[in-house]
C-alpha positions in Angstrom: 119.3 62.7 181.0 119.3 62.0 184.7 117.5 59.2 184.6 119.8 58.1 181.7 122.9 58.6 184.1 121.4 56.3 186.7 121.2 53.2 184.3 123.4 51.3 182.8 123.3 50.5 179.0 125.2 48.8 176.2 126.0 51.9 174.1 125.8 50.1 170.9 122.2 49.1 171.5 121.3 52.9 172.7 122.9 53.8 169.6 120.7 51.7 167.5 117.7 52.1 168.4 118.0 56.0 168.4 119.4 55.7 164.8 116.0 53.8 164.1 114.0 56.8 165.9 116.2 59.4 164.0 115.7 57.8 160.7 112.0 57.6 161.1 112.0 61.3 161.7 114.0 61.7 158.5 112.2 59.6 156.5 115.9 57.6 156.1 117.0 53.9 155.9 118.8 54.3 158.8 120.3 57.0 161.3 122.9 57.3 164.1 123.7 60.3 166.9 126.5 61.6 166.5 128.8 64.1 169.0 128.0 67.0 166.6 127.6 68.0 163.2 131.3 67.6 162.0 131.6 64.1 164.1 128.7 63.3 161.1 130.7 64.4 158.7 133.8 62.9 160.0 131.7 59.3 160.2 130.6 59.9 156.7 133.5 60.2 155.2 135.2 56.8 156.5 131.9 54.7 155.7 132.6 55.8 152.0 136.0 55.3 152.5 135.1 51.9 153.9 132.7 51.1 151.3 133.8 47.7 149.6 136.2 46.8 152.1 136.4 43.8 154.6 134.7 46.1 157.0 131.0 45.6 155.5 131.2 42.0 157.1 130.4 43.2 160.7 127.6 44.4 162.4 127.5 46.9 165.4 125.5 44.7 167.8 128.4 41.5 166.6 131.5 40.8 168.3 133.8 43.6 168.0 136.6 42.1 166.5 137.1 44.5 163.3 139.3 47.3 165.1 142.5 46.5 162.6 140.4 47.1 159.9 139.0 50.4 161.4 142.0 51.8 161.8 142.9 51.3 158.5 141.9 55.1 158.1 143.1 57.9 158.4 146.8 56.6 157.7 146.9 53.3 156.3 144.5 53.9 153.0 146.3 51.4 150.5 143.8 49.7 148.0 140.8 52.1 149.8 139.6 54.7 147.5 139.8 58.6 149.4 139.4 61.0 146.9 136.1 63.1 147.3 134.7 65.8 144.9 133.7 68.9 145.8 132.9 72.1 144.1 135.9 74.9 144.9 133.1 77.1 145.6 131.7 75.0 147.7 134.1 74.7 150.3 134.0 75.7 154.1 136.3 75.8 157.2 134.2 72.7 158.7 134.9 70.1 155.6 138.4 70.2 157.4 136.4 66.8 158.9 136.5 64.9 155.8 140.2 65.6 155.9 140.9 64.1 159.6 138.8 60.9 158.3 141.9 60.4 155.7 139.7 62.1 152.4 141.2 63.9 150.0 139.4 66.9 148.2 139.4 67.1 144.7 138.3 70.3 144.3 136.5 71.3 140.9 135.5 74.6 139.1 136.4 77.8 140.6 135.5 80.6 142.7 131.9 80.8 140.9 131.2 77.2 140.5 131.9 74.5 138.3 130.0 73.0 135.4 128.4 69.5 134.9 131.3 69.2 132.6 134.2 69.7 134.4 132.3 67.6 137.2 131.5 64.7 134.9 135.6 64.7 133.9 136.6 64.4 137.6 134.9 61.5 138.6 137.0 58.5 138.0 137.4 55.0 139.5 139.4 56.8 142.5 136.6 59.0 143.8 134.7 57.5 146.8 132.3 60.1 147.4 131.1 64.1 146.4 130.8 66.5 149.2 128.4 69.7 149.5 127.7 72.4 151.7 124.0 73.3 152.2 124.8 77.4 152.4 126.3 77.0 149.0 128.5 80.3 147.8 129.2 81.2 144.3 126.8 79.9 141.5 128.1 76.4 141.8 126.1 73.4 140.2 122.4 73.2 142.7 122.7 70.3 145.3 119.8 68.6 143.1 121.9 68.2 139.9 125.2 67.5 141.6 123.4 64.5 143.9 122.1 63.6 140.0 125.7 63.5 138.6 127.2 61.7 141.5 124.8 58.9 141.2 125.1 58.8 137.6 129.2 58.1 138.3 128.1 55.4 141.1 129.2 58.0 143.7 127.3 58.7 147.1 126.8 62.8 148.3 128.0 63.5 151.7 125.5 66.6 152.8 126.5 68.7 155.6 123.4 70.2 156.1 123.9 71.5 160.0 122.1 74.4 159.8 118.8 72.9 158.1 115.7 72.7 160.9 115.0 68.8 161.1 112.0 67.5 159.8 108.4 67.2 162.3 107.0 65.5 159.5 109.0 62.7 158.7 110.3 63.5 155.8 113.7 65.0 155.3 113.8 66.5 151.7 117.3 66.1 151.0 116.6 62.4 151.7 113.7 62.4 148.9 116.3 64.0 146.7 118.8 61.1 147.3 121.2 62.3 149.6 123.1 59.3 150.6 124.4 60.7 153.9 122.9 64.1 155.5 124.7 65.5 158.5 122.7 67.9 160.9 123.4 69.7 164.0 121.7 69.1 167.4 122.6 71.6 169.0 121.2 74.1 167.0 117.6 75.1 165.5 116.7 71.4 167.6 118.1 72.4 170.8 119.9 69.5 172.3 123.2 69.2 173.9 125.4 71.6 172.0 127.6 68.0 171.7 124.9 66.3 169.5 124.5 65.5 165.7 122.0 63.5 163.5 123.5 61.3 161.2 121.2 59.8 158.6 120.9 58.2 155.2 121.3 54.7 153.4 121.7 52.1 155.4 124.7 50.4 154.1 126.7 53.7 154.5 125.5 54.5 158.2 126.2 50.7 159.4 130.0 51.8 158.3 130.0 54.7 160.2 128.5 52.9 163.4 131.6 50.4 163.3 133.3 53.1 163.2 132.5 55.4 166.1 132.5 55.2 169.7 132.4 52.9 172.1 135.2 51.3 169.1 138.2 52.0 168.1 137.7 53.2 165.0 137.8 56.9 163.7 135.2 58.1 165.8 136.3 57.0 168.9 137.3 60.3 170.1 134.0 61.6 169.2 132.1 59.7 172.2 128.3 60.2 173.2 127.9 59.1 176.3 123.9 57.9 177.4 123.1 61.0 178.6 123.7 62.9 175.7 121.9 60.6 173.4 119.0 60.4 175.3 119.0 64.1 176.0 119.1 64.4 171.7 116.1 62.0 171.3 114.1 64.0 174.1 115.2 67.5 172.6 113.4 65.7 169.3 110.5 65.0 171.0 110.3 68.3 172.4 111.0 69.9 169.2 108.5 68.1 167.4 105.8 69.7 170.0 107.1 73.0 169.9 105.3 75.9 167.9 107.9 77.2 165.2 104.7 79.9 164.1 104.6 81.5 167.3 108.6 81.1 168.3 109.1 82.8 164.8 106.9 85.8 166.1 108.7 86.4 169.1 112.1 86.3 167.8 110.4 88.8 165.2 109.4 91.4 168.3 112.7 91.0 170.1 114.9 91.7 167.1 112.5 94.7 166.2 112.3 95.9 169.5 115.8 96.1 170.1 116.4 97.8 167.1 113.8 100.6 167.7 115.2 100.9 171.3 118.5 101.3 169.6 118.1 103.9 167.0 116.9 106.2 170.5 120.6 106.6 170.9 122.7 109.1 169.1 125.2 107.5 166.5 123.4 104.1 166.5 121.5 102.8 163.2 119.9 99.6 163.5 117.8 97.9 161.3 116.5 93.9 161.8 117.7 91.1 158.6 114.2 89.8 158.5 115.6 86.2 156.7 116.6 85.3 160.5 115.7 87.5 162.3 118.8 89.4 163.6 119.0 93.4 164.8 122.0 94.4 162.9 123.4 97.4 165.0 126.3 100.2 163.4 127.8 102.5 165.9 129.1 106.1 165.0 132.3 107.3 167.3 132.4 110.5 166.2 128.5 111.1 167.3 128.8 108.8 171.0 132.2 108.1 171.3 132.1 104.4 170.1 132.7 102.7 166.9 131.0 99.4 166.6 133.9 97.2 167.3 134.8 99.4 170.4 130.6 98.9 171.5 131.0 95.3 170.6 134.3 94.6 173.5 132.8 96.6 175.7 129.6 94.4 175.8 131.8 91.5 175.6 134.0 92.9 178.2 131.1 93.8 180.4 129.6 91.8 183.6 127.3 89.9 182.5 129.5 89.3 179.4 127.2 89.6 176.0 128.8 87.8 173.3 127.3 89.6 170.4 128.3 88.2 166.9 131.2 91.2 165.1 131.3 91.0 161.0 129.2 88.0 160.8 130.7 87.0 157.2 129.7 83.3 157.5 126.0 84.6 158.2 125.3 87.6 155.9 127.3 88.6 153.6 129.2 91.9 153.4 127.7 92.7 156.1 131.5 94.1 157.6 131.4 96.5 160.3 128.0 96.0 162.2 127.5 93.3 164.9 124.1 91.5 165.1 122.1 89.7 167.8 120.2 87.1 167.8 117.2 86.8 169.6 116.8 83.2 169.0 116.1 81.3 172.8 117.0 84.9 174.6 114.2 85.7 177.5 112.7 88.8 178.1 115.0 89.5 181.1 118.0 88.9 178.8 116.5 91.1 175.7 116.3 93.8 178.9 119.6 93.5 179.8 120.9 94.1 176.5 119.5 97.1 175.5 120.1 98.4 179.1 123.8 97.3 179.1 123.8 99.2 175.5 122.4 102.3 177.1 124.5 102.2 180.2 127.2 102.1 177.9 126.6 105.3 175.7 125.4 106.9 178.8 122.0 107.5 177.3 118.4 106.9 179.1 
């Protein structure tokens, strides 16, 4: 990234040939960086929208003389189709994306999921696209069938799928099952700037998204990636792809446990590790050391250092109110130390 910062560059062209290195990884037609997962899902949604219009007759690397038609979105959508399908069950606080990219939801089903029925009688010459969500709640219609339905109705699948570890092998298995345009994070599981995403998927789709992110003026021009960062998201992939995922798995396996054995030393603390992750899930008694968990959880927040721990994680386990958990993901052995110290400190045990 240093190095990146002391050369100049036609962003475009950086943009490009990452997109080519990011959809070789995926096993993809083609692939851009994005700022972030919901930047992906934000340029997904205005290629579909897109799709059909005047727009398609520009390249990236062309003269950049398409910005009226860009804009066209989110406000001026006459004659453009912006209605997307998605399951009501499948619905999440971060599809608020396809919403600031001028889509409409037309949600389907209810709180338990819809049926390939009621699916089938949504689509109509109106729909540009079908969302999903990779953590999927309720019993809604499996990502397989729904990508099988869409395409059956001539409809591509926008897939946010931020939370999904990217590929080492080349092949990204939501783009064997057809996913037309699959949205991941890089600032998560691959570890590059927190402001990074992986957009990848056919190739028609992600040149409309390219036209329409920074450096133009289109939707995405907000969500900027300046060299640094997408250099700094290629390297992170290269790193990645090197790294040992047994032996990280193992140690995030010991920290969570030994924080939780540490923990359940200390009166009115039960703490127990959710092995799908691993997190140490911790529950504090007040009337045994004079803390409930909420009260433990500010006080470590409130502490110096601060320790942000994570307080009814409901978007990570479910009904798991009134514990906070830790994740041990990245955290060095000095910081696992000054956890469990900090906790002890706290409850004035040793």
């Amino acid at each position: 990234m240093e190095a990146a910062a002391r050369n100049f560059v036609t962003i475009a062209e950086l943009q490009s040939k990452a997109g080519e290195y990011l959809a070789k990884a995926a096993g993809a037609e083609a692939g851009i960086p994005t700022a972030g997962g919901s930047a992906s899902i934000l340029l997904s949604t205005a290629a579909c929208i897109m799709k059909g219009s005047e727009l398609e007759d520009y390249e990236p690397l062309g003269p950049a003389v398409w910005r009226k038609i860009a804009q066209r979105i989110p406000l001026r959508t006459e004659g453009l189709k912006t209605e997307i399908i998605v399951q009501k069950c499948n619905r999440d606080e971060y599809d608020h994306a396809v919403e600031c990219a001028g889509g409409r939801f037309v949600e389907v089903g209810g709180d338990n999921g819809a049926t390939i029925q009621e699916l089938r009688e949504a689509f109509d010459p109106k729909k540009t696209a079908a969302y999903y969500y990779t953590i999927k709640f309720g019993s809604g219609l499996p990502l397989e069938k729904y990508v099988k339905l869409a395409h059956e109705q001539g409809v591509p699948v926008i897939l946010d799928a931020s939370v999904i570890s990217p590929p080492k092998n080349g092949k990204l298995h939501y783009i064997e099952m057809g996913v037309d345009m699959v949205c991941i994070s890089g600032g998560k599981i691959l570890s590059a700037p927190n402001n990074t995403g992986i957009l990848v998927g056919r190739k028609d789709l992600i040149k409309l998204a390219h036209l329409q992110s920074y450096p133009f003026e289109g939707i995405g021009r907000s969500a900027k990636m300046c060299r640094e960062t997408i250099v700094g998201l290629i390297t992170a992939y290269e790193l990645y792809k090197k790294r040992d995922e047994v032996e990280l798995d193992i140690i995030k396996a010991r920290n969570a446990e030994f924080l939780k054995d540490e923990f359940n030393k200390i009166t009115g603390i039960t703490a127990h590790v959710d092995k799908k992750r691993p997190l140490c899930v911790v529950k504090s008694d007040k009337q045994q050391n004079g803390y409930s968990t909420k009260e433990l959880y500010q006080a470590l927040l409130n502490g110096d250092p601060s320790i942000m721990t994570v307080f009814e994680p409901y978007f990570l386990i479910e009904d798991y109110h009134g514990v906070f958990t830790i994740n041990p993901h990245f955290l060095s052995d000095e910081e696992i130390d000054v956890i469990k110290t900090r906790v002890f400190d706290l409850l004035k045990t040793q």
